[in-house]
N, C-alpha and C positions, 0 to 999 in steps of 0.2 A: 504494500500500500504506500509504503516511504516513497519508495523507489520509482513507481508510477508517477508522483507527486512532482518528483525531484526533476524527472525525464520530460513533464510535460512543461513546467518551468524554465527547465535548459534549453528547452526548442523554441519557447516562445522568440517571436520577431516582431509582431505587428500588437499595437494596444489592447485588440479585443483579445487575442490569445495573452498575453499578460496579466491579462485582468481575468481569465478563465483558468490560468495557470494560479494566481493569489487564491481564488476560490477552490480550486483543487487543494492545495498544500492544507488551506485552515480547515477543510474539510475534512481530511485526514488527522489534524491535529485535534478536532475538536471531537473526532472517535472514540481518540484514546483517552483524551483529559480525564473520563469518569474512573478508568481501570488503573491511574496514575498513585503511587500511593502517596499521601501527603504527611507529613508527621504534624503532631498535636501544634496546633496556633501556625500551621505554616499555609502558604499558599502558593498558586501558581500564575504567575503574572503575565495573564493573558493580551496588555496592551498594546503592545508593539506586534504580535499576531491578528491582532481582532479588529482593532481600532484605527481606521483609516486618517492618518495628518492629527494624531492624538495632540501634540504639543501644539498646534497653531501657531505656530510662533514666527513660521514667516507667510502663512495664509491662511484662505479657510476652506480650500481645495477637500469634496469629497464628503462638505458638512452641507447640509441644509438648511437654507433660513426661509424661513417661515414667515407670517402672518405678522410683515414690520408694517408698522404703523409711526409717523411722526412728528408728534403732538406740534414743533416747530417747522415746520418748510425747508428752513435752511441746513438742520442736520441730516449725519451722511451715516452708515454702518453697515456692516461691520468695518472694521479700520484694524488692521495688524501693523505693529509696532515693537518695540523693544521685546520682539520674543512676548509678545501676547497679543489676546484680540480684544474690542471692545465696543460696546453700543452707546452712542450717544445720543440721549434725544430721541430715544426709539422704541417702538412695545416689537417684540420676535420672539421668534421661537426658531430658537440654533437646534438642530437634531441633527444624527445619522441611525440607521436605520443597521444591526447587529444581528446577523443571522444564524442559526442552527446552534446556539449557544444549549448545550447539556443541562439535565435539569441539576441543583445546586445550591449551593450559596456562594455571594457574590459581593463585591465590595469595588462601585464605581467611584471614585475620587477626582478632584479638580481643583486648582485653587485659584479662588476667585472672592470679588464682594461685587457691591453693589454701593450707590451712596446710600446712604442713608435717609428718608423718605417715605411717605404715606404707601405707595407702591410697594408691591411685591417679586421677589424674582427667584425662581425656582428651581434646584438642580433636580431630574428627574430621572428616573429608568425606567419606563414602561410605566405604570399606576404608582409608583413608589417616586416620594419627593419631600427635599426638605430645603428651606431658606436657607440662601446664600447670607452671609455676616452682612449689614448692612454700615459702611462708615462714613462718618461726616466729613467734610470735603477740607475741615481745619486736620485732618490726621493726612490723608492721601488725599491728592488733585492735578493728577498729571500723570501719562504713562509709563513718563521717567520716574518720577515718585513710585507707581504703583510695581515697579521691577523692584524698586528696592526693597518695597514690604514684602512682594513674594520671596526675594532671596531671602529674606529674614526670619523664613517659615511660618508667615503670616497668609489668612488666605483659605489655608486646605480645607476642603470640605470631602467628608466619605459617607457614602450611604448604602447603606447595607440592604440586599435581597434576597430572597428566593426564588428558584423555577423552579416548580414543581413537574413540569410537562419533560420527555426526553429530548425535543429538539425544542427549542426556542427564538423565535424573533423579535428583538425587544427594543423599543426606540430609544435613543437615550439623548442627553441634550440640556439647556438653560432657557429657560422660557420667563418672558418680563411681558405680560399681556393685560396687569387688569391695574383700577386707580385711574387717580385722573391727576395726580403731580406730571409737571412737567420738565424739571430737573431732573435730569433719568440719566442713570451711569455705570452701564454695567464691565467687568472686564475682567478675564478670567486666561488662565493657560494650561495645559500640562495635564488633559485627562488622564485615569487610569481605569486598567479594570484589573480585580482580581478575583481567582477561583478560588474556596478553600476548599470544596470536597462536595459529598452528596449531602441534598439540601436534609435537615435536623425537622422532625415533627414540634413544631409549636402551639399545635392544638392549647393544650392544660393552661400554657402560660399566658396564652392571648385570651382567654377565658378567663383567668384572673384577675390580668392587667383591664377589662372590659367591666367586671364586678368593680375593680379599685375605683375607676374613672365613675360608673355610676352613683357610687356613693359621693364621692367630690362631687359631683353636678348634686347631687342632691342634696350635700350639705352645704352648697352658695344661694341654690333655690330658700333654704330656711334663712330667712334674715336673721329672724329671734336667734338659733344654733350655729350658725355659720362656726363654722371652726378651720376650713379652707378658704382664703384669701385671692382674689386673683395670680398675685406672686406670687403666690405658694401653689398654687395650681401647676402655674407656669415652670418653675421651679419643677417641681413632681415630671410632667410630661418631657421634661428633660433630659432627667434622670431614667426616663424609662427609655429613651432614646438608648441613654449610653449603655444601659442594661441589655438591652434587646442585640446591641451591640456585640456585647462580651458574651451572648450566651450563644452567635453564631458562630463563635471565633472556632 
């Protein structure tokens, strides 16, 4: 199967065989990922096989943008620069579209913000999504600025999935579509994707984290008893983030 892989790779000449020859190799590679063994907390860093011009960093060749809108006339995006890309002034939706991915758990990464603002902006994998950091324009304001916060490991964001199905097609991407602020500032670089192994039964524990959250909603509903606070809410569903996290690893 390598070997075939390898043969139709070495022959290619023309774009569309190139591009049938990438699809060949990943296909082959994404056969064996699931019989791979992995040890306890380790993974297999599927992005440089998987992930089409992951780093953006000198375009956005292979990504698709989506439903821009924007809000001023005069702005332009995406815009790649110092080794990252960025929207100004604009609602989109950056996707690429990941095929045949094994079913699993998964851990896609990025780093990126947003400014800080009424608007929202979202890194996502298929149904699974969580807010980019949002920062005021007195921390970072410029793409020269924003290289130096990423080298300074400022930025990263990881969000963790499951496929439960055996083959998988999943979109994945940074989406900035809803609000009506119009200082809008997105800018991100360096996707990742990782495998850690066959996806984990979380039945029990999203069952109880589902009972936690009912009770919360239902001790803010009692004004008289409140004992959960918005912070502390917020706080909470945080924490369960980083939990749900730890118990993929």
């Amino acid at each position: 199967m390598y070997t075939d892989a390898d043969e139709q790779a070495n022959a290619a000449t023309t774009a569309e065989e190139v591009e049938a020859a990438v699809a060949a190799v990943r296909a082959t590679l994404l056969a064996v990922i699931p019989e791979m063994e992995i040890e306890e907390g380790g993974f297999i860093d599927l992005t440089n096989a998987i992930i089409d011009n992951p780093t953006v960093s000198q375009n956005v060749d292979y990504w698709n943008v989506d439903n821009v809108g924007r809000p001023k006339d005069w702005s332009t995006g995406p815009t790649t620069n110092f080794g990252e890309t960025e929207f100004y002034q604009s609602t989109f939706d950056f996707n690429q579209l990941v095929k045949g991915l094994p079913m699993g758990t998964y851990e896609f990464g990025v780093s990126g913000f947003h400014r800080d603002g009424t608007y929202q902006t979202y890194f996502y994998a298929g149904d699974d999504k969580i807010l980019l950091h949002g920062e005021p324009n007195s921390v970072v304001n410029s793409m020269a600025e924003a290289k130096t916060y990423f080298d300074n490991g400022n930025g990263l964001v990881a969000l963790m999935f499951v496929l439960e199905n055996e083959s998988n097609d999943i979109k994945i991407g940074i989406v900035n579509n809803d609000g009506e602020e119009t200082d809008r500032w997105t800018i991100f670089r360096n996707f990742t994707l990782k495998y850690f192994g066959t996806a984990i039964d979380l039945t029990e524990y999203e069952n109880r984290w589902a009972e936690a959250v009912a009770a919360a909603n239902a001790a803010l509903e009692d004004e008289a008893n409140a004992k959960v606070t918005g912070d502390e809410l917020t706080a909470m569903l945080t924490t369960h983030t980083q939990l749900r996290k730890l118990s993929l690893r």
